[in-house]
VMD Tcl script that builds the backbone (N, CA, C; Angstrom):
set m [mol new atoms 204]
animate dup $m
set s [atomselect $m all]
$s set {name element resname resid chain x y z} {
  {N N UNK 1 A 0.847 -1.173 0.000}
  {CA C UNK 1 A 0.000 0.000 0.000}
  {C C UNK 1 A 0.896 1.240 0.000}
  {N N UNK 2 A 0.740 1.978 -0.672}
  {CA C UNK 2 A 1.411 3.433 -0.827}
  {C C UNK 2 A 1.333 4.215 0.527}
  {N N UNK 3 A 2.390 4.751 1.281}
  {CA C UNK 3 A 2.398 5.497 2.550}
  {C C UNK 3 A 2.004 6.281 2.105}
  {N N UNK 4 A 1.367 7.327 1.229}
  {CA C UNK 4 A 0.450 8.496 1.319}
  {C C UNK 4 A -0.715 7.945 1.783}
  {N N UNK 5 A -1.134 6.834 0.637}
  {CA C UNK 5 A -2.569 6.475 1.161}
  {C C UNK 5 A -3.027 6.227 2.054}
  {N N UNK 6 A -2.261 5.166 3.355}
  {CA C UNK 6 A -2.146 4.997 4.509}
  {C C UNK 6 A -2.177 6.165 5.591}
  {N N UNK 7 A -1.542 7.426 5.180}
  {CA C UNK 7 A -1.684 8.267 5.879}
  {C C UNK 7 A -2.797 8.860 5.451}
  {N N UNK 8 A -3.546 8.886 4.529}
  {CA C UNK 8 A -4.648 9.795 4.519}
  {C C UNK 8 A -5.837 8.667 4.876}
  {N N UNK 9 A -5.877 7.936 5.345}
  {CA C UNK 9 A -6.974 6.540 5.523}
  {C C UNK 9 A -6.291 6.879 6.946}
  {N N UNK 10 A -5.350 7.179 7.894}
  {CA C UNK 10 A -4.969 7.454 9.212}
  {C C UNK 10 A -5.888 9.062 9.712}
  {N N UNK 11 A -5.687 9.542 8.227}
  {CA C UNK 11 A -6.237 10.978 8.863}
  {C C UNK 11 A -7.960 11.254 8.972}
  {N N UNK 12 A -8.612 10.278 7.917}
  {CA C UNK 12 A -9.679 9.920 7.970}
  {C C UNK 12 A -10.501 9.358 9.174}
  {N N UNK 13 A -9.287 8.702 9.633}
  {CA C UNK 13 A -10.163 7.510 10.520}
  {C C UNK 13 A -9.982 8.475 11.710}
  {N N UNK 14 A -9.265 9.357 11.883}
  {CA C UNK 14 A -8.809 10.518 13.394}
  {C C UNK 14 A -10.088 11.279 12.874}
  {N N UNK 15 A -10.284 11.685 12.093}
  {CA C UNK 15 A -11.548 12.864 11.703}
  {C C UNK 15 A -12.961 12.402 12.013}
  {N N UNK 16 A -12.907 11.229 11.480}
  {CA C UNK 16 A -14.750 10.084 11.333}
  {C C UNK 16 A -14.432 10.133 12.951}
  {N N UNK 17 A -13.534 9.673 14.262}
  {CA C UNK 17 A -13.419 9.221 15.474}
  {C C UNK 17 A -14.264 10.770 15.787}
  {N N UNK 18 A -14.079 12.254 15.505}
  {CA C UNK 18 A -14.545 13.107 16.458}
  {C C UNK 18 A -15.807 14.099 15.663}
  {N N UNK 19 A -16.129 13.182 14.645}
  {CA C UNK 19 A -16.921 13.693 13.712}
  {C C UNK 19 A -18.319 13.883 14.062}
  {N N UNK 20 A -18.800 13.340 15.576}
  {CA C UNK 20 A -20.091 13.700 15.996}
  {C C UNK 20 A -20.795 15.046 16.460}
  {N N UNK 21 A -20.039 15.681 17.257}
  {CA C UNK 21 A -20.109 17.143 17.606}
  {C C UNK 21 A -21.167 17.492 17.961}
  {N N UNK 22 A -21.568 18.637 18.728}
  {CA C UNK 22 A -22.322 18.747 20.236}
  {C C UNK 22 A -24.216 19.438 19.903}
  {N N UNK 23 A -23.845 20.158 18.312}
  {CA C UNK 23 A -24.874 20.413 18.125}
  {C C UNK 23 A -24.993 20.150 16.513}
  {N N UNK 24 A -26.691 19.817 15.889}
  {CA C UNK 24 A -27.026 19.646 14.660}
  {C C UNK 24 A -25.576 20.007 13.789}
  {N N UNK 25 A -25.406 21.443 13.757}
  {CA C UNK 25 A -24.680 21.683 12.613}
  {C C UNK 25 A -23.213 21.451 12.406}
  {N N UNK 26 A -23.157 21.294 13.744}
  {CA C UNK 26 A -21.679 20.299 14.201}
  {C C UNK 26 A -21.436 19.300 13.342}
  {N N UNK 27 A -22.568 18.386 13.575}
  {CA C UNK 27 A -22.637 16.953 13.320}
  {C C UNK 27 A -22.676 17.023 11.762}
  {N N UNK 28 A -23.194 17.789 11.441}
  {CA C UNK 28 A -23.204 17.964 9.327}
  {C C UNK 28 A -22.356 18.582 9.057}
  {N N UNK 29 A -21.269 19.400 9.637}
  {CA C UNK 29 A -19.918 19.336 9.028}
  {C C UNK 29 A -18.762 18.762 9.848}
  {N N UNK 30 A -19.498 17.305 10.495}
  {CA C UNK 30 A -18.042 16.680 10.709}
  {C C UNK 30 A -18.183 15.649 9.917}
  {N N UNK 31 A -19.903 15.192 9.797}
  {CA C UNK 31 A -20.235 14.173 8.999}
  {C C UNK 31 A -19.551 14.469 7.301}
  {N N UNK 32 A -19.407 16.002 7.226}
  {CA C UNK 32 A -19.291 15.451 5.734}
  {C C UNK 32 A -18.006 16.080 5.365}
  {N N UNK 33 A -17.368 16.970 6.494}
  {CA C UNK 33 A -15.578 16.692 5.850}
  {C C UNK 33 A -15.482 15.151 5.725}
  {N N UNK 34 A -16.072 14.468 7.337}
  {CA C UNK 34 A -15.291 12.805 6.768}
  {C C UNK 34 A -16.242 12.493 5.236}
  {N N UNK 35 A -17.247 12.928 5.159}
  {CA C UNK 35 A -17.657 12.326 3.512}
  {C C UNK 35 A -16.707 12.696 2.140}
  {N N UNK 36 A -16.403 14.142 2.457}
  {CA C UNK 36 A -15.825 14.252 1.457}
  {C C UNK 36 A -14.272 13.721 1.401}
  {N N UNK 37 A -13.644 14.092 2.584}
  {CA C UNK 37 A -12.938 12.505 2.329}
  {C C UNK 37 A -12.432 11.788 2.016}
  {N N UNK 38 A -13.511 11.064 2.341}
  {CA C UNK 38 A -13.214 9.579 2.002}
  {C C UNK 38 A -13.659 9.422 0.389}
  {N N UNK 39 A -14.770 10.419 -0.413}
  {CA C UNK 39 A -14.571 10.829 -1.548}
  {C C UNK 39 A -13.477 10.852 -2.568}
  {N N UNK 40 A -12.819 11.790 -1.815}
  {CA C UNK 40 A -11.355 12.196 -2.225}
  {C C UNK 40 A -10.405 10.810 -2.618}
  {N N UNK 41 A -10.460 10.372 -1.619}
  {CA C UNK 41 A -9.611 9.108 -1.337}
  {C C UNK 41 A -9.856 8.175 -2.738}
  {N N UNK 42 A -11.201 8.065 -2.551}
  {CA C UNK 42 A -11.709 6.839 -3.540}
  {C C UNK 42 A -12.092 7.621 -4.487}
  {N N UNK 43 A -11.559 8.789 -5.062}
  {CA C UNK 43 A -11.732 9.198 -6.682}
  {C C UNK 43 A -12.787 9.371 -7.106}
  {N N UNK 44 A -14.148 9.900 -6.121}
  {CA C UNK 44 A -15.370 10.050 -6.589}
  {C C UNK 44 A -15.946 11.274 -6.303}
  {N N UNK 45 A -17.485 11.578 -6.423}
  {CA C UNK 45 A -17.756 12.905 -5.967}
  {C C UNK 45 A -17.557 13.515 -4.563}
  {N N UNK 46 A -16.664 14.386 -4.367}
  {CA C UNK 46 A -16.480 15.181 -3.350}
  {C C UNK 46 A -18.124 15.847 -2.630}
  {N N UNK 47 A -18.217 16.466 -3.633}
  {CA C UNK 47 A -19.572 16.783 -3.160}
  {C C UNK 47 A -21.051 16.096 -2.652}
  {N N UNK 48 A -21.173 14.793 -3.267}
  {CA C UNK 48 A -21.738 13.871 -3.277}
  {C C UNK 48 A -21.558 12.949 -1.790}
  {N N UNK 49 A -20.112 13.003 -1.674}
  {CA C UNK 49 A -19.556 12.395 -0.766}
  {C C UNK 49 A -20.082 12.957 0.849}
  {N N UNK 50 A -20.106 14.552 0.618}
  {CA C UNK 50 A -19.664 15.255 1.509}
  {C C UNK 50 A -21.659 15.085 2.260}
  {N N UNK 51 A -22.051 15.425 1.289}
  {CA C UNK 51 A -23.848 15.143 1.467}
  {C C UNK 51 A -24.057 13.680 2.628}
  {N N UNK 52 A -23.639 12.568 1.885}
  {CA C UNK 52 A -23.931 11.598 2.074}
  {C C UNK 52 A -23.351 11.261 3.941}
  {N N UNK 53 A -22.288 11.750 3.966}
  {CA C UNK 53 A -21.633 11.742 4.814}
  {C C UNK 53 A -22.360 12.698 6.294}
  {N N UNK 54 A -22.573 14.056 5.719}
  {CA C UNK 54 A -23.355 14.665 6.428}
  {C C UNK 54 A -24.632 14.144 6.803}
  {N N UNK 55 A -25.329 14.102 6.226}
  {CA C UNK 55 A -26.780 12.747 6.352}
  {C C UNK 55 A -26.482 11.688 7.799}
  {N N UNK 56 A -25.312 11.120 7.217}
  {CA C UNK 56 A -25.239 10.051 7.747}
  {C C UNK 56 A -24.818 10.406 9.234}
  {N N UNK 57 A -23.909 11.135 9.038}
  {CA C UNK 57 A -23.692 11.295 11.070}
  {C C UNK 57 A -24.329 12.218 11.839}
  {N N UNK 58 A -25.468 12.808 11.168}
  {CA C UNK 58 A -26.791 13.285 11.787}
  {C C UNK 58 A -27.590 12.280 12.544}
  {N N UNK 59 A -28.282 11.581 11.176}
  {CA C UNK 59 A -28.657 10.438 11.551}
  {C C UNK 59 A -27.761 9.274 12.821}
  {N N UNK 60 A -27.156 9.232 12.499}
  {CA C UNK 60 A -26.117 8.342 13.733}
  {C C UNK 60 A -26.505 9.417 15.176}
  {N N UNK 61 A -25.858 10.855 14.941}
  {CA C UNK 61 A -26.285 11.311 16.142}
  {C C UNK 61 A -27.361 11.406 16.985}
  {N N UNK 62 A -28.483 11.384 16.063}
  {CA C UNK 62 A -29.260 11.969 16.038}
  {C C UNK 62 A -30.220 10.693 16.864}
  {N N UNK 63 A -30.013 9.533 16.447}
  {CA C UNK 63 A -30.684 7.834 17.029}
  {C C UNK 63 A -29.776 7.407 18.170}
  {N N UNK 64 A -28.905 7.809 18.105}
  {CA C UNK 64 A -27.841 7.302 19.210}
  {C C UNK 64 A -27.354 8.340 20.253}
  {N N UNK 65 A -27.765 9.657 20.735}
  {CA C UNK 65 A -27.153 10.732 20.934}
  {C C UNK 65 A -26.657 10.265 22.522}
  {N N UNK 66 A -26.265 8.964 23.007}
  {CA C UNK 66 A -25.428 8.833 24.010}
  {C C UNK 66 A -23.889 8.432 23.672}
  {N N UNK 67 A -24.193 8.142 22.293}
  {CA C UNK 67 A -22.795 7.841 21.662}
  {C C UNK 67 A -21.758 8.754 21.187}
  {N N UNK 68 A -22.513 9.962 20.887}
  {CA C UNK 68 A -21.610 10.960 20.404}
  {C C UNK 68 A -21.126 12.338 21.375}
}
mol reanalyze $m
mol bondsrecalc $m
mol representation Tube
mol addrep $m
């Protein structure tokens, strides 16, 4: 595996770990720097990414809010 990639799949996984954050709009831009990303990473839509991502750790927060 290429040590860039490794380090940016290191920096990902440190970002997704504190990506929940304390209020709504927190949580949709931690959700979707990690979307975009991991976007980035895998050569696809950034923007797309960044949505999906945001969505998603709303939702996570949002059903689980003892977890975050």
């Amino acid at each position: 595996m290429d040590i860039n990639f490794t380090r940016v799949i290191a920096v990902l996984a440190v970002l997704g770990l504190s990506a929940c954050g304390d209020s709504l709009g927190e949580q949709a831009l931690g959700g979707g720097v990690f979307g975009a990303g991991v976007a980035a990473v895998a050569d696809g839509n950034m923007a797309q990414g960044a949505a999906i991502g945001a969505a998603a750790n709303v939702a996570y927060c949002q059903t689980y809010p003892e977890r975050c």
